[in-house]
N, C-alpha and C positions, 0 to 999 in steps of 0.2 A: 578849524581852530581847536587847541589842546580844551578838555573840561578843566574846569575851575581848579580843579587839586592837582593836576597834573603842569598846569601854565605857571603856575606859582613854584614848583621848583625850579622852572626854566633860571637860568641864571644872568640871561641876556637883560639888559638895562639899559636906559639913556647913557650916555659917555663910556657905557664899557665896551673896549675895544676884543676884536680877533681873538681869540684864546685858542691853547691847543683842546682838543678832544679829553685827554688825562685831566688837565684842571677842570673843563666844566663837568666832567663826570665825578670830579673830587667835591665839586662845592655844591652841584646835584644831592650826593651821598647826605654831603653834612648836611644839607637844608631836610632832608630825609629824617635823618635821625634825628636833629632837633626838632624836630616834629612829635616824632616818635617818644624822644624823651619827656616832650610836653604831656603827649596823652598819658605817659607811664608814673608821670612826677617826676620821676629822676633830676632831683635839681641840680646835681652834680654833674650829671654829661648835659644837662640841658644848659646851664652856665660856661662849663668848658667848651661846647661848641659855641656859644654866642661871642665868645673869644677869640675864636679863630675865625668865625666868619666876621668879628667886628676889626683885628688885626689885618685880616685878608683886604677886607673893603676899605683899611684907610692906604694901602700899600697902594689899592689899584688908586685911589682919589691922589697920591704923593706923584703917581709916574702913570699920568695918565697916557701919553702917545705910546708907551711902550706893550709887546706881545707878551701877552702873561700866558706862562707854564709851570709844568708837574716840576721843573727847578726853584722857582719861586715859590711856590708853595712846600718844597723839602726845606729849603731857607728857613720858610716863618714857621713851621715846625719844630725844628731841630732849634731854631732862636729858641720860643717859646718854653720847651724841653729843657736848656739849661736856663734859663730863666729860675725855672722851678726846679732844679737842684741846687743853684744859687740860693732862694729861698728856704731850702730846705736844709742848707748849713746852715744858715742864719738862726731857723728854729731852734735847735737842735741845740745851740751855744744858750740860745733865751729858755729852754724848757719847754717849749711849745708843744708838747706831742699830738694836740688835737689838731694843729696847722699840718706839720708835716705829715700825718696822717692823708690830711684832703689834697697836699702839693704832692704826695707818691701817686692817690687816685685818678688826678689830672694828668701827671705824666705817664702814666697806662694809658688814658682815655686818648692824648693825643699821640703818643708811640703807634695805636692801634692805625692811624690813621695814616701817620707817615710812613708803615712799615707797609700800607697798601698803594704807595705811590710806586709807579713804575721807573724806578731810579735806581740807580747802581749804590749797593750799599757802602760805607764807610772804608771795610777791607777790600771791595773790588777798585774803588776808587785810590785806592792805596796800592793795589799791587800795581795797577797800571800803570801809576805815577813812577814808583821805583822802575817799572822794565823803562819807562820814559829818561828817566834819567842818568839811568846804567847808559843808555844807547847817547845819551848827549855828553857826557862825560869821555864815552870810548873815540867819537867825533872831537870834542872840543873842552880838553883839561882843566883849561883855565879858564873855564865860565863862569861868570857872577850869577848870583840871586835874580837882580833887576833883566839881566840877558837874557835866563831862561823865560822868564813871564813872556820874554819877548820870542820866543821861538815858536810860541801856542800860536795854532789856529784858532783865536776863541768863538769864531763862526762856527767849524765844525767838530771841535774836540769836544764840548761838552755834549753835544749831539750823539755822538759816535761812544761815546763811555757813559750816557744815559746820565749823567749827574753834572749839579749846577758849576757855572763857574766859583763860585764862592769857596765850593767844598773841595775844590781841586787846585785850587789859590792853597787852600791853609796845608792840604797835604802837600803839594809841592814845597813852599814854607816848611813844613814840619821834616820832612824828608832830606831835603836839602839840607839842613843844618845838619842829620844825623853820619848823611854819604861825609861830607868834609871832615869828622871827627875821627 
């Protein structure tokens, strides 16, 4: 059996299902560092991770049958992330500089953490999208929006390009509009 401070990062629980290796090393780390920010004081990363592991944990309790991964977690991240630049327009119109000040801090503390996920970043998922849709375009001229979504393998395209389906939904979206213009 693990000693007491080492069983208590374990991340495994009643009702949590299979994960990949990437997530439970992700929510290992956080449970790590919140710890670590508890002995430090740091109430700032110690709050910003209580966040993401309390986001994390109502995601797994919302979709509980399903296999949680390092995509899911780049999700509630990057969500999280504009959250608080959202937030921090809103400041910014009301005078708040003491707010936006701790919403820049938070969005450092959690960047740090999505940018250690083993995921394809925003531009790789982007280029790939375009050579993708260069090559369905030279195939099939007149192809709609709803046709492409349907050309995806999304068993193993998101697998194969390392990033979630979510992020490669809005690029294909975003991209697609631009090829038409």
């Amino acid at each position: 059996m693990f000693p007491r401070t080492i069983r208590s990062l374990i991340p495994v629980s009643k009702g949590r299902t299979i994960s990949s290796k990437a997530y439970t090393d992700a929510i290992v780390l956080l449970k790590a560092d919140l710890k670590q920010a508890m002995i430090n004081k740091d109430n700032l990363k110690k709050n910003t991770i209580r966040s993401l592991l309390s986001t994390i944990k109502n995601k797994e309790i919302d979709n509980k049958d399903k296999h949680f991964d390092e995509f899911m977690l780049y999700d509630i991240f990057s969500k999280m992330v504009s959250q608080r630049q959202e937030s921090i327009t809103n400041f910014i119109k009301n005078k708040r500089d003491d707010l936006v000040e701790k919403e820049t801090q938070e969005i450092e503390q959690i960047s740090q953490y999505l940018n250690s996920l083993p995921v394809a970043s925003p531009k790789e998922i982007e280029a790939k999208v375009i050579q993708f849709l260069a090559e369905l375009k030279q195939s099939q001229p007149d192809l709609k929006l709803p046709q492409v979504f349907n050309k995806i393998d999304w068993n193993t395209i998101p697998k194969q390009w390392k990033a979630s389906p979510a992020s490669i939904r809005s690029s294909i979206a975003n991209n697609f509009k631009k090829s038409i213009k």
